[in-house]
Backbone as ProteinMPNN parsed JSONL, in Angstrom:
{"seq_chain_A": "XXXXXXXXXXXXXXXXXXXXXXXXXXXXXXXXXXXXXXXXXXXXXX", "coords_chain_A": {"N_chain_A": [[-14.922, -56.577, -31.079], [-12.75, -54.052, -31.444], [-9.064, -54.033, -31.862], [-5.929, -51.737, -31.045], [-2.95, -52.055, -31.059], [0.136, -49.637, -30.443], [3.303, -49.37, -30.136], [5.128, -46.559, -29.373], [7.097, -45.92, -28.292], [10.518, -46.922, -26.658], [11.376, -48.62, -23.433], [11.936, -47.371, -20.227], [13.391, -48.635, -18.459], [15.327, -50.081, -20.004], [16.579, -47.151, -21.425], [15.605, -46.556, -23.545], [13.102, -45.87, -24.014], [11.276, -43.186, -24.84], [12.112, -39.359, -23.834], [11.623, -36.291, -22.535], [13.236, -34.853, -21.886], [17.073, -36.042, -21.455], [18.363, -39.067, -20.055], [19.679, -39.457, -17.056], [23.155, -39.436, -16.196], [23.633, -39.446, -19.575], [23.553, -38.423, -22.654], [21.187, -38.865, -23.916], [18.137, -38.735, -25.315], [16.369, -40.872, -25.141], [14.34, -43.4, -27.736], [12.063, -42.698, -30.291], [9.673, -44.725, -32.002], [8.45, -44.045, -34.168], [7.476, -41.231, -36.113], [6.613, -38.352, -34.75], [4.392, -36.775, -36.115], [3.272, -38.72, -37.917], [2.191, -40.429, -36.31], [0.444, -39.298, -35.304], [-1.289, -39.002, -37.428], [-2.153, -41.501, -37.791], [-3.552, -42.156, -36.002], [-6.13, -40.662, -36.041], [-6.893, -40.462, -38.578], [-8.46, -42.386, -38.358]], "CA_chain_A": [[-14.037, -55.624, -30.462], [-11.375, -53.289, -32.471], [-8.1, -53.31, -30.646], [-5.169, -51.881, -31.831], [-1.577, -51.818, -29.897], [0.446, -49.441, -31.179], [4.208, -49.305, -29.383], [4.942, -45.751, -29.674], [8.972, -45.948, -27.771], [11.208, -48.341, -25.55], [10.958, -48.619, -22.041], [12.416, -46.65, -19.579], [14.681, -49.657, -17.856], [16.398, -49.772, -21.227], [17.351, -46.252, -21.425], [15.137, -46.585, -25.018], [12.016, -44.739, -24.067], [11.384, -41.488, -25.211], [11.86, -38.353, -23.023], [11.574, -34.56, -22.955], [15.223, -34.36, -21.087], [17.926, -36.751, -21.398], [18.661, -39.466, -18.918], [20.544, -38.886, -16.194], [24.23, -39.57, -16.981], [23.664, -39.681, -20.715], [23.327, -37.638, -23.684], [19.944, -39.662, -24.814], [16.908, -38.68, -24.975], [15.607, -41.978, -26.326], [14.233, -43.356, -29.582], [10.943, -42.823, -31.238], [9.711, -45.293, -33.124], [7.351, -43.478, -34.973], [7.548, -39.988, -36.296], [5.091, -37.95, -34.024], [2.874, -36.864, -37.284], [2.96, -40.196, -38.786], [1.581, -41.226, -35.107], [-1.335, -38.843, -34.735], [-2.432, -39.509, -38.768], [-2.598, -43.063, -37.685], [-5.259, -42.868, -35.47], [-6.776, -39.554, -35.924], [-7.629, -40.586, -39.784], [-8.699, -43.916, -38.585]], "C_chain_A": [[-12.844, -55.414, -31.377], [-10.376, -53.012, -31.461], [-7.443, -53.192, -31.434], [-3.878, -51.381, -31.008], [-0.038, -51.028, -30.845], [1.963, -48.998, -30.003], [4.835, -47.88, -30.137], [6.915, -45.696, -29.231], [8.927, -46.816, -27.223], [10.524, -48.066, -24.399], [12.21, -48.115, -21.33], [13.333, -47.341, -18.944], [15.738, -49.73, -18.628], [17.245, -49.313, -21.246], [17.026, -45.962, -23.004], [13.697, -45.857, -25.035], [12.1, -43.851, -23.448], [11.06, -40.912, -24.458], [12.062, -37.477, -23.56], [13.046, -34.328, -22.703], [15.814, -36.014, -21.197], [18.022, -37.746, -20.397], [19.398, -38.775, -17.97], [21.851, -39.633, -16.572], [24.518, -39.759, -18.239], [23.413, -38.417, -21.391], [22.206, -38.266, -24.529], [18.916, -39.631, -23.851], [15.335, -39.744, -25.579], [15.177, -42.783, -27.45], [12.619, -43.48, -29.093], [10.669, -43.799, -32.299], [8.493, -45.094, -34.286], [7.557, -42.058, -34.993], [6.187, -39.663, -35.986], [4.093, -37.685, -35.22], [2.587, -37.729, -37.436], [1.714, -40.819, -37.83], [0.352, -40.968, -35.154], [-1.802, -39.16, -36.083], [-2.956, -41.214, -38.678], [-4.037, -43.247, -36.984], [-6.171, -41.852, -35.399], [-7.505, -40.085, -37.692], [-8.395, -41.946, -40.054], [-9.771, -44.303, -37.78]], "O_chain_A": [[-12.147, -56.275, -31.915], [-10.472, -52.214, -30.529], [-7.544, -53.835, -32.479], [-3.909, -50.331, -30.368], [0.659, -51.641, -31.654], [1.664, -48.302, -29.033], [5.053, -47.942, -31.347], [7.775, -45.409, -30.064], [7.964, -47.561, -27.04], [9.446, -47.484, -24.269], [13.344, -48.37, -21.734], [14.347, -46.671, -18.753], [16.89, -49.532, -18.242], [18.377, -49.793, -21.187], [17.815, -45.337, -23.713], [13.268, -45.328, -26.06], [12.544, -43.512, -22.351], [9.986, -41.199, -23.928], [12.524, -37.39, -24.697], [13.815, -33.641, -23.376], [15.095, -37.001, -21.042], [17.624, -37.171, -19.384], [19.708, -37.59, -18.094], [21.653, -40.566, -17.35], [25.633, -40.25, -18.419], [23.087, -37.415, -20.755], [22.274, -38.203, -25.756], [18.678, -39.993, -22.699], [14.202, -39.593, -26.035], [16.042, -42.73, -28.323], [12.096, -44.014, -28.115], [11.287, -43.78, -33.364], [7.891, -45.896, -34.999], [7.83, -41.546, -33.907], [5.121, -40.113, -36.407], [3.053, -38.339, -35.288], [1.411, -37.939, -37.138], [0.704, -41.415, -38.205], [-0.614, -41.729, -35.102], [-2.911, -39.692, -36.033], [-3.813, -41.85, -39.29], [-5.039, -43.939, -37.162], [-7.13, -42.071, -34.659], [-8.726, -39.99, -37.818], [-8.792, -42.481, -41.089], [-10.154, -45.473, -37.783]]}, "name": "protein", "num_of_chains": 1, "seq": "XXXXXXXXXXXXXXXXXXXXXXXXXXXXXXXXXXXXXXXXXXXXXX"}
């Protein structure tokens, strides 16, 4: 078996995973820890 765990953002308790809209009382819309291309060549060429 091929597994592969790939943590893509934070978590939402944080206030570190990634959204479309901002939190609510904030000006953050998260972090990425992966640049979305980078993401899909990872497992699309793999």
């Amino acid at each position: 078996m091929n597994i592969v765990r790939i943590f893509a953002d934070g978590v939402i308790e944080a206030g570190i995973g990634a959204l479309m809209e901002p939190y609510v009382g904030a000006n953050n819309f998260g972090d990425l820890n992966w640049d979305p291309e980078t993401l899909k060549n990872s497992y699309i060429n793999n």
